[in-house]
C-alpha positions in Angstrom: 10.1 -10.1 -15.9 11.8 -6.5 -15.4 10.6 -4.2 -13.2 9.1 -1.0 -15.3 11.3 1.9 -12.4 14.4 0.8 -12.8 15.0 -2.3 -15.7 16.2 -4.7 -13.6 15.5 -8.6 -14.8 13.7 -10.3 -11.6 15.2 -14.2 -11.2 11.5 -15.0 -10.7 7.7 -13.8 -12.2 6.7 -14.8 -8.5 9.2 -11.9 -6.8 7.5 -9.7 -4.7 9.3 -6.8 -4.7 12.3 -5.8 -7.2 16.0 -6.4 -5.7 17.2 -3.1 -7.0 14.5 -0.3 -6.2 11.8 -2.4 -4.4 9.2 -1.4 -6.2 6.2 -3.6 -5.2 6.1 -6.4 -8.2 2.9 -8.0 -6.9 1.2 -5.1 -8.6 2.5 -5.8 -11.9 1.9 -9.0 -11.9 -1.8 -8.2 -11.0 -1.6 -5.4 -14.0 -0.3 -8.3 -16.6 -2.9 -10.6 -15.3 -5.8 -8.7 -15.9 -4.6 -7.2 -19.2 -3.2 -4.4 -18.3 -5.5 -2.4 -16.2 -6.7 -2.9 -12.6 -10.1 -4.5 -11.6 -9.9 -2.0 -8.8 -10.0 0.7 -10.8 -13.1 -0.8 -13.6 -14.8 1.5 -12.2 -13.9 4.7 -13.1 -14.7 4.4 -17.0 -18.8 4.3 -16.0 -20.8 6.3 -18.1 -22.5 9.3 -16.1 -26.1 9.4 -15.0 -28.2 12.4 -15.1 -30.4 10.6 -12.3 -28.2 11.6 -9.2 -28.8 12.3 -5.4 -27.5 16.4 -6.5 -29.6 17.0 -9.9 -32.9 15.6 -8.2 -32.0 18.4 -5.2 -31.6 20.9 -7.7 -35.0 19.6 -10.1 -37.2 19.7 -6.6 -35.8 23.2 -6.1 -36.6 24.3 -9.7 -40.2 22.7 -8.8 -40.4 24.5 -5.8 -39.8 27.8 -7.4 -41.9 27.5 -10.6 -45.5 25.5 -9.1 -44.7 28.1 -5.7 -43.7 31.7 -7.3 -44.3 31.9 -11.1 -47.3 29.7 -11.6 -49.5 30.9 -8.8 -48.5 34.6 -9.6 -49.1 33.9 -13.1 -52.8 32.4 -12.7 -53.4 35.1 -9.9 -52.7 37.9 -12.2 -54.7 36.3 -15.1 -58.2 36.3 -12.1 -57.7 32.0 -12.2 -60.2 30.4 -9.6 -58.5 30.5 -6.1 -58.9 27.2 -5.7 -56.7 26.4 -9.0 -54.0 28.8 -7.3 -54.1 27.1 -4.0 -53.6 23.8 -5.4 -50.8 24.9 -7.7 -49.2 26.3 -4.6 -49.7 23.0 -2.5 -48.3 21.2 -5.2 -45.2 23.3 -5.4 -44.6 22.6 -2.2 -45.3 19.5 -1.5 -44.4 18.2 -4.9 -40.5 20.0 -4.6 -40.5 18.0 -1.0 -41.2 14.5 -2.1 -38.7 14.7 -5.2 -36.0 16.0 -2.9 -36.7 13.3 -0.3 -36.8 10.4 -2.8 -33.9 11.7 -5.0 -32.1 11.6 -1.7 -33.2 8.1 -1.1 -33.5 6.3 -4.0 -31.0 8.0 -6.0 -26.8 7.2 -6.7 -24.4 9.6 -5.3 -23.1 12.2 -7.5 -20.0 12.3 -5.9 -17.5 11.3 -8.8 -15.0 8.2 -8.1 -11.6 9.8 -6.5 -9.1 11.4 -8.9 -6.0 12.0 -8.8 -3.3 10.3 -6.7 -6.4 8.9 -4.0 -7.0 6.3 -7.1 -3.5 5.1 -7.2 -2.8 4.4 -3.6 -1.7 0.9 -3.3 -3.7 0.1 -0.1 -6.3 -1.4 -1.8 -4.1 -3.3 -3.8 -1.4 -4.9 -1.7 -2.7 -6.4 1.3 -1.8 -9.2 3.6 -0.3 -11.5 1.2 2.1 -8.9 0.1 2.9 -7.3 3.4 4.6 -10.5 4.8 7.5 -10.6 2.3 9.1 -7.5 4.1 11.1 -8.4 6.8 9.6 -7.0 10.4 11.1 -3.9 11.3 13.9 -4.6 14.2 14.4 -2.3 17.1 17.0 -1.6 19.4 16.5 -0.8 22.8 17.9 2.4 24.2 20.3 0.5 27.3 22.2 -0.8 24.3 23.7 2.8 23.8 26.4 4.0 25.9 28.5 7.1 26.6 32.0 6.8 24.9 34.8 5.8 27.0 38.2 7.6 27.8 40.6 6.9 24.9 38.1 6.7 22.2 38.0 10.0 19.7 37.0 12.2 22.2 40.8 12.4 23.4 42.3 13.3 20.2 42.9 16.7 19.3 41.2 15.8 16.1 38.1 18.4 17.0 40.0 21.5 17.5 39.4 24.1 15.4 42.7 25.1 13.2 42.8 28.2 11.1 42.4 28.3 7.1 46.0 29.1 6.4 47.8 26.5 9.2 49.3 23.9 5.9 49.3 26.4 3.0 51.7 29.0 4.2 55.3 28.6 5.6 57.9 31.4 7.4 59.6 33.2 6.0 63.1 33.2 7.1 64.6 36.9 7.1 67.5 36.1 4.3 64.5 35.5 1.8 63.1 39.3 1.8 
């Protein structure tokens, strides 16, 4: 196998991670496995619903405005019974408040799946099993360190500033002019 960032051949298809780069192989492998896609990522090819928690909000608001404002103006200008307006406006608003309530219940989000990089993190993908082939991280403790002692670089005159021109020019002796 070679790893797809930087070509290198892999001595194994069991590596983890790639010896030159490091990319994480483990996902490749997965890739190869399931034919070339991720499982993780099925589904995001779904087909849309128009039954959703945010159109059944916006069809009990479009309830809620026609039974409540247009239909009971409507019959009330045209001399309807009031009875037949009163229900129309009981059943605008009650109506508009059941379908918001159950759409809100009942119905799928219609937040979409994440896009973008979110989809890509690898966090879903390598866990445990893929963590333990790094090497734990090694500290050193801070009494370790220590002020340097007299005769190391400190002593030199290596530090002091020198001008531009010190090695490039030379004196001129008087016979020259």
């Amino acid at each position: 196998m070679h790893c797809p960032s930087c070509g290198q051949q892999q001595i194994s298809n069991e590596t983890k991670f790639c010896s030159r780069c490091g990319l994480p192989l483990g996902l490749v492998a997965e890739v190869v496995t399931h034919g070339g896609y991720l499982p993780q990522l099925a589904g995001l090819n779904k087909k849309k619903t128009v039954f959703n928690k945010k159109n059944g909000v916006v069809f009990g608001s479009f309830w809620f405005i026609f039974f409540t404002m247009f239909c009971t103006a409507f019959f009330a200008i045209i001399n309807a019974p009031e009875e037949f307006v009163g229900v129309l406006a009981i059943t605008g608003v009650f109506g508009a408040l059941m379908i918001v309530i159950a759409s809100l219940i009942f119905l799928p989000s219609s937040k979409p799946p994440m896009r973008g990089l979110a989809q890509f993190h690898p966090a879903p993908v390598l866990n445990d099993q893929y963590r333990v082939a790094l090497p734990q991280p090694k500290s050193v403790p801070a009494s370790v360190y220590a002020p340097p002692q007299a005769g190391n670089w400190r002593d030199t005159n290596d530090l002091q500033p020198t001008t531009i021109t010190e090695g490039t020019t030379r004196l001129l002796d008087k016979d020259e002019i």
